[in-house]
N, C-alpha and C positions, 0 to 999 in steps of 0.2 A: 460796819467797817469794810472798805475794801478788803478783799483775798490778799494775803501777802503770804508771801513763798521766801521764808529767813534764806538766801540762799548760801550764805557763809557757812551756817549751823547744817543744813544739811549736806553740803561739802565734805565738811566734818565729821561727818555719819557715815556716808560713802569711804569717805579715807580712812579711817578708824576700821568699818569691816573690812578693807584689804588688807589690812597689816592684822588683821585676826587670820585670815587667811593666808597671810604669808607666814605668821607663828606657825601656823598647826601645819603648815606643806599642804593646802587642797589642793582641789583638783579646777578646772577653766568652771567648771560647773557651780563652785562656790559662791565668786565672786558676780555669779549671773544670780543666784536667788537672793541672795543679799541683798546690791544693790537695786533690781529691781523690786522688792520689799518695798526699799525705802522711796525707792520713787512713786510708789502705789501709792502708800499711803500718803508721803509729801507734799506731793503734787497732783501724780495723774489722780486719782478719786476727786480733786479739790475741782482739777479743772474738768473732770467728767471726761476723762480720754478713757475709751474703749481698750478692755484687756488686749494685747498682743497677741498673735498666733505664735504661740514658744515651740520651739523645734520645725518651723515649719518646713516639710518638704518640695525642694524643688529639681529639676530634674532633666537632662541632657537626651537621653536615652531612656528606653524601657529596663534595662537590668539595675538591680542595686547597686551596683559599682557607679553610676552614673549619675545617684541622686546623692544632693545634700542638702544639709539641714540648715537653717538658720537661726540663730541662739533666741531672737525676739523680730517678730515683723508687727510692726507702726505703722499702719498705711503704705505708703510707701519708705518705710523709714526700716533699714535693716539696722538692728542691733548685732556685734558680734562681739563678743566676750573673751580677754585672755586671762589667763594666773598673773594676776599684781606683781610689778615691778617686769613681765616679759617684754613693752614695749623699748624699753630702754636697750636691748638686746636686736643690732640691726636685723641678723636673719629671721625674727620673729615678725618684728615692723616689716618686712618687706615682703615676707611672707604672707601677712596680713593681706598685705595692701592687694599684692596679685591674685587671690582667693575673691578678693570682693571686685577687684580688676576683671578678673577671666573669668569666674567659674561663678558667684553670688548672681552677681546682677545680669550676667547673658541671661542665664537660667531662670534668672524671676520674669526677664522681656517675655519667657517663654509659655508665661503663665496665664491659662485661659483665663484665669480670676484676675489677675493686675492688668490683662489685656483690656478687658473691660472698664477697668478702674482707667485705665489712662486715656481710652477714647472718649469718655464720661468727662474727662479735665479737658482735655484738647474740645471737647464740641463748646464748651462754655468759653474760647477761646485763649487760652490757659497753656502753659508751657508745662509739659508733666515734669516732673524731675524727682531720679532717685536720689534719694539719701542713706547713708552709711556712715556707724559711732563705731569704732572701732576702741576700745578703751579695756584698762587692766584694773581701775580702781583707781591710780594714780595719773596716768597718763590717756589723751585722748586724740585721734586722727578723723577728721572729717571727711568724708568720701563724696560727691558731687555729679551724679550722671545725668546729663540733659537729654532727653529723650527727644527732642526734635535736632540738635546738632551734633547729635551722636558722640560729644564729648564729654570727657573723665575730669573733674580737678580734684586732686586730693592736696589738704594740709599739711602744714607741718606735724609734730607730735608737741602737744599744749600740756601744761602740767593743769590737773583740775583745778580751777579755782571759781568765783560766783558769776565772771562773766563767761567762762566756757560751759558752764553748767546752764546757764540761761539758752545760749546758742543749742544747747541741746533739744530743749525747752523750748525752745519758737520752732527747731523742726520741725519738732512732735507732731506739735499742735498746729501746724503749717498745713498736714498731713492731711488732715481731718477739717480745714476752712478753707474759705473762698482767699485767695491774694486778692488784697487792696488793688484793683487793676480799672483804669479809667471806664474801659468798655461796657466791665462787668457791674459799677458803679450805678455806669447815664442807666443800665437798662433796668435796675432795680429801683433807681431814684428819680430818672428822666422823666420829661414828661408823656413818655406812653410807655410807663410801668403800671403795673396793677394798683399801687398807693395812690397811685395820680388819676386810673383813669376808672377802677376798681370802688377805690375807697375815697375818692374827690377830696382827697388830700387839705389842696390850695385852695379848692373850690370851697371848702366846709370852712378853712381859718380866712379865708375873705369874708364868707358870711357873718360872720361873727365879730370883724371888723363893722360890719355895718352895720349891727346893733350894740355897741361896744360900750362898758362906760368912759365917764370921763377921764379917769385915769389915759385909757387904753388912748383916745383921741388925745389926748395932750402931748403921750407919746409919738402919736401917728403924726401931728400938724410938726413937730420938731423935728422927726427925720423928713419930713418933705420941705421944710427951710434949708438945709443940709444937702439933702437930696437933689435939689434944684439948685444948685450950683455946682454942682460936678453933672448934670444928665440934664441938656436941652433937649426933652421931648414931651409931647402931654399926652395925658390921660384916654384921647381920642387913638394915638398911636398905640400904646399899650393894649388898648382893649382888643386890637385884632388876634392877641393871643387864646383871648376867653375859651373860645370855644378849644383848642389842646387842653384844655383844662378841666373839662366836660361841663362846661356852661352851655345850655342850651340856645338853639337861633334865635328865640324870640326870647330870651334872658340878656343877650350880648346887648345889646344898643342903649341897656341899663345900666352896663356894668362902669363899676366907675375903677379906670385901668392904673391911676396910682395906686390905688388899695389892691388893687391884683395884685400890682410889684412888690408891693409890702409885704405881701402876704405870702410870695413866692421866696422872695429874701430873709422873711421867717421860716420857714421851710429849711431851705438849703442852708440857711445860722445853726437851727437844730441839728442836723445831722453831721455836721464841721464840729460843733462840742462834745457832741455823743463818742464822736471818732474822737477829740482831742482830748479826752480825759482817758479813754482807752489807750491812748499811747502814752499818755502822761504818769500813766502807772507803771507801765511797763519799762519806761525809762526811770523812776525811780528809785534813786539809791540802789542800782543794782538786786533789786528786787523783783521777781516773777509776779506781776499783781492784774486782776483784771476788774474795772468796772461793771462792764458788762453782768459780770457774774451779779455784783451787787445790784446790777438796775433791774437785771432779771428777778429775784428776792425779793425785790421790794413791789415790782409787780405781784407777784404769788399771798403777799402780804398786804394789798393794801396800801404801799406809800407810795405810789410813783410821784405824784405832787411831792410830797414833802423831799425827795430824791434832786427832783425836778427844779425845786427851790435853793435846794444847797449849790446846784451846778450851774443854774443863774446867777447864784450872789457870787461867785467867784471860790465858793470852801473849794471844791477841789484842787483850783489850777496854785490854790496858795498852799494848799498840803503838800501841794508837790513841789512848790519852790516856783512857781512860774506868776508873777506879780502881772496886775493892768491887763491883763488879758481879756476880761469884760469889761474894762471903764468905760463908762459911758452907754451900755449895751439898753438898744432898741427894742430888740426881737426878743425880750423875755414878757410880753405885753400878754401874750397866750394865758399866764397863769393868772390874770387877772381876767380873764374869761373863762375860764375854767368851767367845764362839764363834762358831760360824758361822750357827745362829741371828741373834744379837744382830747380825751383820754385816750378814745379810741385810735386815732389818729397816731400818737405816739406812741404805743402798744403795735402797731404795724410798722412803724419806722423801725423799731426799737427789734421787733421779731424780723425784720429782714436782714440788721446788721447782725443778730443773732444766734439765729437758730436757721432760717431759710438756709437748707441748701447748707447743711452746716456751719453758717455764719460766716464772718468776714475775719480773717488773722489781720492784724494788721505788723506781722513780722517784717514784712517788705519794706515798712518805712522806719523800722527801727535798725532794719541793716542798711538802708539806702533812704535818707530824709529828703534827700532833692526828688526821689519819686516822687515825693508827695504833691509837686506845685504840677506835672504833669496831670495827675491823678483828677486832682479840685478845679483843674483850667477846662478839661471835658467837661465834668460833670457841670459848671456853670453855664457852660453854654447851651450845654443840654437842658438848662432849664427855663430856657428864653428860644422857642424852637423858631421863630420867625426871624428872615436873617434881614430885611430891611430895618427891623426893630433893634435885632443887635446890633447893629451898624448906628445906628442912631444911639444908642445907648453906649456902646463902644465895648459892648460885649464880645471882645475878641483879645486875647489874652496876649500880651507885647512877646516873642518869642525871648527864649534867655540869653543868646549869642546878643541880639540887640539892647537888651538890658545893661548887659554886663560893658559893652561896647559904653552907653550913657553912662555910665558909673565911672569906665575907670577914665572918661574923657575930661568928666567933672571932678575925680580927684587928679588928675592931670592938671586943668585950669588952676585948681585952689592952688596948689604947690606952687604953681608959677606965680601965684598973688600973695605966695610969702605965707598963707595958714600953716601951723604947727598942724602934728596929726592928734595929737588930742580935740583939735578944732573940726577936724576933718569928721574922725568918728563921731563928733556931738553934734553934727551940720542934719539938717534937716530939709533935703531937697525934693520940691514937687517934681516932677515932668513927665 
């Protein structure tokens, strides 16, 4: 079973110790062992986030007057801690805010260890940024420092509840993974990544296409009836790809380049569901939940097929409420080829989104879903490098300004031709 993180119940956990701490009068330091207790064991153990550096020292000057401490540092993720029910108290809140404003984060810029950490993000072409939970138990303030435009955003003050709790929860672990980022994407999955030119990725599920049984070709011959009406180009044109693929010179003039495409289009389908059930968890019912973690398990154990077949038939995307998402699907043709090849091959896909490089959050498109069509419009082109080829195929992504222009010119027309908007929404338009 997927990881789930109840995050109501343990809201509930969190708010309950503060009002234990506000009975008895503790001290700022209470409500910092308590709730991080519960977040140890609720969470961070689950998702394997690295202990905190608690108290950690940062510092202005060489004298003690000039260093402070910080309650919990997360990567770059300051925790700072007050007495339950003190944010509701403006001079505390404001208080707050200009400690982590002037004095937290100058001083952590200042830190030969974060120094590191943030030129380590920036060289992977990565926007560093601090983060800052300022919170009592009850109430919580997000703090937001962009290390490349040098500015601060801070939030309002949020009463806890399971989707600030979550927000918490993608910083975290934001902290500690790769951002969903096109760049970062093409060069792990492009075609002159290591899977591709490494482990011959495309080149191993081509081959295998060409010893394939019948199943697999029945599938193959129906997406090129399909295929061949949206994509006037043949087999001759495709093949100049071969070779980015690591087919060798005296291989290429063999190659037969709709099975390339097939096998390329398998490929880049894989790693679009890998990614879409990772967000489809995470979007669930307000629940902190990761596949991943399970695809990982079931490697260690033994099942990646059997994993592999449930995410083909569609269990996931219908556990999660999201219907028709693989009807009709081509590119699960792999498991009817199935060896150790084809294992190996997704055991690499699967360890880059991962674990490489501390894997990939995909927090970014759970705060921001339109990143995503940015994101997957790279990486597709990236994996058709030849641009005479994408041009003929029409591998170049319609930009969104021009999209939305065709949309709303065609709900313009229908209105003028008298369609209700029930009509509208149920219309089904090519262009």
């Amino acid at each position: 079973m997927i990881f789930e993180a109840k995050l109501p119940q343990i809201c509930n956990k969190i708010i309950q110790k503060a009002r234990e701490v506000e009975v008895t009068e503790g001290t700022e330091e209470d409500p910092k062992i308590g709730i991080e207790q519960i977040l140890r064991r609720e969470i961070w153990d689950k998702l394997e986030i690295p202990e905190p550096r608690y108290e950690y020292k940062v510092r202005e000057g060489v004298t003690a007057r000039h260093w402070k401490r910080l309650d919990a540092l997360y990567g770059l993720t300051i925790f700072e801690y007050k007495k339950p029910n003190e944010l509701k108290r403006i001079s505390v809140k404001e208080g707050a805010i200009k400690k982590m404003r002037d004095e937290y984060i100058p001083y952590l810029l200042k830190d030969p260890e974060l120094i590191k950490h943030i030129k380590a993000i920036e060289k992977k072409g990565l926007i560093p940024i601090i983060a800052g939970i300022i919170w009592d138990g009850y109430k919580v303030i997000f703090c937001e420092y962009n290390c490349q435009t040098k500015e601060f955003r801070f939030s309002d003050v949020y009463e806890l509840n399971p989707e600030v709790l979550r927000r918490i929860i993608g910083i975290v672990v934001a902290t500690y993974k790769k951002k969903i980022d096109a760049k970062i994407l093409a060069s792990d999955f492009g075609y002159k990544s290591q899977i591709i030119k490494t482990y011959l990725a495309v080149k191993k599920l081509y081959e295998k296409l060409e010893n394939s049984s019948e199943k697999t070709k029945k599938l193959f011959d129906e997406w090129l009836k399909l295929t061949s009406q949206a994509f006037s180009i043949s087999g001759e044109e495709l093949r100049k790809i071969a070779k980015d693929y690591g087919f060798r010179d005296k291989e290429i003039s063999r190659v037969d380049g709709l099975k390339l495409f097939f096998a390329i289009q398998t490929y880049y389908a894989l790693i679009i569901k890998l990614l879409a059930v990772e967000v489809c968890a995470r979007f669930y019912n307000s629940l902190t939940g990761s596949f991943f973690k399970e695809i990982e398990k079931a490697i260690t154990e033994n099942r990646l097929k059997e994993i592999l077949e449930k995410l083909e038939s569609g269990w996931y995307y219908t556990y999660f409420g999201v219907k028709n998402f693989l009807e009709g699907e081509f590119f699960s043709w792999y498991l009817n080829e199935w060896d150790d090849e084809i294992e190996e091959i997704i055991k690499q896909i699967i360890y880059t989104l991962t674990v490489k490089d501390g894997g990939y959050d995909i927090e970014s498109i759970i705060q921001d879903p339109s990143s995503a069509r940015d994101v997957f419009k790279l990486l597709y082109e990236e994996l058709v490098p030849r641009k005479e080829v994408r041009q003929k195929l029409g591998i170049y992504t319609t930009p969104d300004w021009l999209a939305e222009l065709i949309i709303e010119e065609l709900i313009r027309k229908a209105k003028e031709d008298g369609k209700s908007d029930d009509e509208i929404i149920n219309s089904k338009l090519l262009c």
